[in-house]
N, C-alpha and C positions, 0 to 999 in steps of 0.2 A: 710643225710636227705632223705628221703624215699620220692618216687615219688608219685604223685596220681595217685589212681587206675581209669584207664576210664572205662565208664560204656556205654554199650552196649544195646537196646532197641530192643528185637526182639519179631516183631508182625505179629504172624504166625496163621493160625486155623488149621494147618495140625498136630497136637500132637506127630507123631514120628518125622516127618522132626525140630518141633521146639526143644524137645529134643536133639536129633542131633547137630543140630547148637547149644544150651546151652554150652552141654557139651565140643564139643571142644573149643570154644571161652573161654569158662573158663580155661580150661585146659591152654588156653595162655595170661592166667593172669587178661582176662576183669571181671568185674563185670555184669553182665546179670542180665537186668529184662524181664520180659517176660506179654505177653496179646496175649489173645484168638480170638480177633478179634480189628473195629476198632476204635470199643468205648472206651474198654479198653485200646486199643494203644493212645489215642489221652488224654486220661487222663492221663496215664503214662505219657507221653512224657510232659506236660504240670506242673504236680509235680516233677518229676526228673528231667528233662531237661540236657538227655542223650548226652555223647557226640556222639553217631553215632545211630542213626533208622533204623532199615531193615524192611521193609514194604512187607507183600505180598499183594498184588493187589486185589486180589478176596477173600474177606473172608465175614463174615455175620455181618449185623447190621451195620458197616459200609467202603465201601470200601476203598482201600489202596489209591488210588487217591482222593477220597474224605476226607481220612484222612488227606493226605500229603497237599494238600490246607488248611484245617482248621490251621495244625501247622501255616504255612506259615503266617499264618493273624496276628500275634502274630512277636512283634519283637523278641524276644526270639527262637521263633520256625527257624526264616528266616536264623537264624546263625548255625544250623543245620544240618552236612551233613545226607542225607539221601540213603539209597541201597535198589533200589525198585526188589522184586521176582518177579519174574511171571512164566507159563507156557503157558502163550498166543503166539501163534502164530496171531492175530490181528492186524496189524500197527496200523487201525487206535484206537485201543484200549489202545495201550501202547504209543503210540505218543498226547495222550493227556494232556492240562498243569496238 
């Protein structure tokens, strides 16, 4: 009996870096959906209801911590694990809920 395939949410606005991550994650059998920022991320995540979210932080329209709260409101979302990106060097930026 064939296992299911997990499926992989990766919401990136950086287009090589998300490529990137696609391809190898697929490569190791995930199914990858992918969104350009974190409208699309939050709608994804909400129709699929991925087993793992990678979130980058700073993207346009709406951000990855504003995303990752919107999931959260949602019992669905709250069961979620999420892998937040960044390249902030901020504490108080990345230390917020």
């Amino acid at each position: 009996m064939p296992t299911e395939q997990k499926t992989i949410l990766l919401v990136e606005d950086d287009q090589v870096f998300l490529e990137i991550l696609r391809d190898e994650l697929s490569k190791a059998g995930f199914r990858i959906v992918t969104a350009h920022n974190g409208e699309e991320g939050l709608k994804a995540a909400m129709s699929q209801l991925p087993h793992l979210i990678v979130i980058d932080i700073l993207m346009p329209k709406m951000d990855g911590i504003t995303m990752l709260k919107k999931i959260r409101e949602s019992e669905q979302g709250k069961k979620i694990p999420l892998l937040i990106l960044t390249n902030l060097s901020d504490n108080e930026t990345i230390d917020k809920d």
